[in-house]
C-alpha positions in Angstrom: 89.7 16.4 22.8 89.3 18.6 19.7 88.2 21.8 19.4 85.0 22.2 17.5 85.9 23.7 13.6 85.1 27.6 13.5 82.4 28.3 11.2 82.7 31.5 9.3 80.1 34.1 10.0 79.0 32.7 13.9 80.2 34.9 16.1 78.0 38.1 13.4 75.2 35.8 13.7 75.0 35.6 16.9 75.9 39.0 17.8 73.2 40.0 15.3 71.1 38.0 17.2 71.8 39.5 20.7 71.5 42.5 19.7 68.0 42.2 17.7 66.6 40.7 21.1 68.4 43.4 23.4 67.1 46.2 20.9 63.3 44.3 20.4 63.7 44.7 16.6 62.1 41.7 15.7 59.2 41.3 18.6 56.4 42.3 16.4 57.9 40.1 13.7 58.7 37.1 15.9 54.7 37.2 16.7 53.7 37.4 13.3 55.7 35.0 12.3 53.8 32.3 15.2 50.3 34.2 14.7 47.8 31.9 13.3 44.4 32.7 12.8 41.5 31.5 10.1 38.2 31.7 9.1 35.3 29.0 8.0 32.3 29.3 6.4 29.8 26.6 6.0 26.5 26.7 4.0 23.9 24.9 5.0 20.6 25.0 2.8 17.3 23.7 4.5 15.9 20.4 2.5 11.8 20.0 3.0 11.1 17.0 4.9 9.4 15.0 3.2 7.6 11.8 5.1 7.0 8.5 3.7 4.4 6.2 4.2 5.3 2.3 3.5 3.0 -1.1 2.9 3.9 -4.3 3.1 1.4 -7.4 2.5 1.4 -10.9 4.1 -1.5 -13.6 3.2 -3.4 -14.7 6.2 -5.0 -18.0 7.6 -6.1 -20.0 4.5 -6.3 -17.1 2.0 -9.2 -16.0 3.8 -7.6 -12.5 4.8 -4.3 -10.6 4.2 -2.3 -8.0 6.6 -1.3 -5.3 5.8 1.5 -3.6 7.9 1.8 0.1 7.4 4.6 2.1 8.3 5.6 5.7 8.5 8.3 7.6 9.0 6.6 10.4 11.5 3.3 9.8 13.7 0.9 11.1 10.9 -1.9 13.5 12.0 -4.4 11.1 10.2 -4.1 7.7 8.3 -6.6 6.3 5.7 -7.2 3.4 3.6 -9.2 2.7 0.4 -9.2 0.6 -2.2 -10.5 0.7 -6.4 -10.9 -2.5 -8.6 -7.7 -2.1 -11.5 -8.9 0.2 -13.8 -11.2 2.1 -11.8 -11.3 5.2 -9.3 -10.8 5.0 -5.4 -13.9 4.1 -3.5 -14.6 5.3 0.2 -11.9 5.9 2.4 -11.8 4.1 6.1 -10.1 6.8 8.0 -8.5 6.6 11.9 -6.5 3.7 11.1 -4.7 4.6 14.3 -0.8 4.9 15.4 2.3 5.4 12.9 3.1 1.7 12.5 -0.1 -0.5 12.5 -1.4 -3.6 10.8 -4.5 -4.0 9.3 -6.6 -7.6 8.1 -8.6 -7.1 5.0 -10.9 -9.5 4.2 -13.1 -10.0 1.0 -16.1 -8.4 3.2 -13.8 -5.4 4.5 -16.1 -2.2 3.8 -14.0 -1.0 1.2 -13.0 -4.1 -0.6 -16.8 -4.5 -0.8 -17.0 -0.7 -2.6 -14.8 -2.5 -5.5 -17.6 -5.3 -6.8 -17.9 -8.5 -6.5 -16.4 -12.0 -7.6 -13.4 -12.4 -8.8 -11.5 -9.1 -9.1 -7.8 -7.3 -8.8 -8.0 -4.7 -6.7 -5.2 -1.9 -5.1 -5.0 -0.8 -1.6 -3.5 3.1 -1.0 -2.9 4.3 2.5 -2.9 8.1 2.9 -1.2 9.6 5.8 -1.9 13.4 6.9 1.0 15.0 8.4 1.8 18.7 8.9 3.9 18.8 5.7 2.4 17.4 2.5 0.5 14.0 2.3 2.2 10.9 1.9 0.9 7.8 -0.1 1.3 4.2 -0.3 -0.1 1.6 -2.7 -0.1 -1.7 -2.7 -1.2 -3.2 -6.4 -2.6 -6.6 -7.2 -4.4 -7.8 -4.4 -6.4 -10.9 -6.1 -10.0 -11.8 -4.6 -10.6 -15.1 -6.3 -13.2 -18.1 -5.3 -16.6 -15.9 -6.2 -15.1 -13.1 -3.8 -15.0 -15.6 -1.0 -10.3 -15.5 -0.9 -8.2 -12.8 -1.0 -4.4 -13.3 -1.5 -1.4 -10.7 -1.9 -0.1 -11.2 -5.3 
């Protein structure tokens, strides 16, 4: 077997290293050296919550109705409809349209279809939810009533 090569400066090193461990020269060092500590800091900045209110339109039986299907994104305190001929102010609103997601058929006799004339006419639909932040609104443009005001179809 051969004996291992001597290596200049061992038998210092570890009699330095003894005698730092008998003496407890390099305890507070040791632990500073395996110390570990940090800090975080994360910002967080509060958005407003803003909730939405959503229409879609499908026609119904022989274009003699369409439904409406309103969604929103909270249960709103209160939810209208109403509806103005193209180029003219909102008539009447209907209001206690019920829960947060709902449908509704409109006819060309629905009370506030009626509010927009008669015959042939283009009219838009907005829904208006109340909620405890801001309102939220919805349109739905170009609902045709066609036939003498007797069809209504989703354009």
């Amino acid at each position: 077997m051969n004996k291992p090569a001597r290596l200049p400066g061992t038998a210092l090193a570890i009699g330095a290293f003894c005698l730092t461990l008998l003496l407890g020269l390099g305890t507070a060092s040791a632990f500073g050296l395996w110390q570990q500590s940090s800090d975080a800091t994360i910002a967080v900045k509060a958005g407003t919550w803003v909730p939405t209110v959503s229409i879609s339109c499908a026609n119904g039986h022989s274009q003699g109705s369409v439904v409406l299907t309103i969604t929103t994104s909270e249960a709103p305190q209160s939810l209208t409809i109403n509806a103005k001929k193209n180029g003219s102010s909102y008539g009447p609103a209907e209001t206690d349209l019920g829960a947060a997601s709902t449908t509704v058929t409109v006819t060309p006799l629905t009370p506030y279809i009626v509010t927009t004339g008669t015959g042939n006419r283009t009219v838009t639909i907005r829904v208006t939810g109340g909620f405890a932040t801001p309102t939220a609104t919805a349109e739905w443009p170009n609902i045709r009533i066609f036939s003498a005001g007797s069809r209504i179809a989703c354009s």
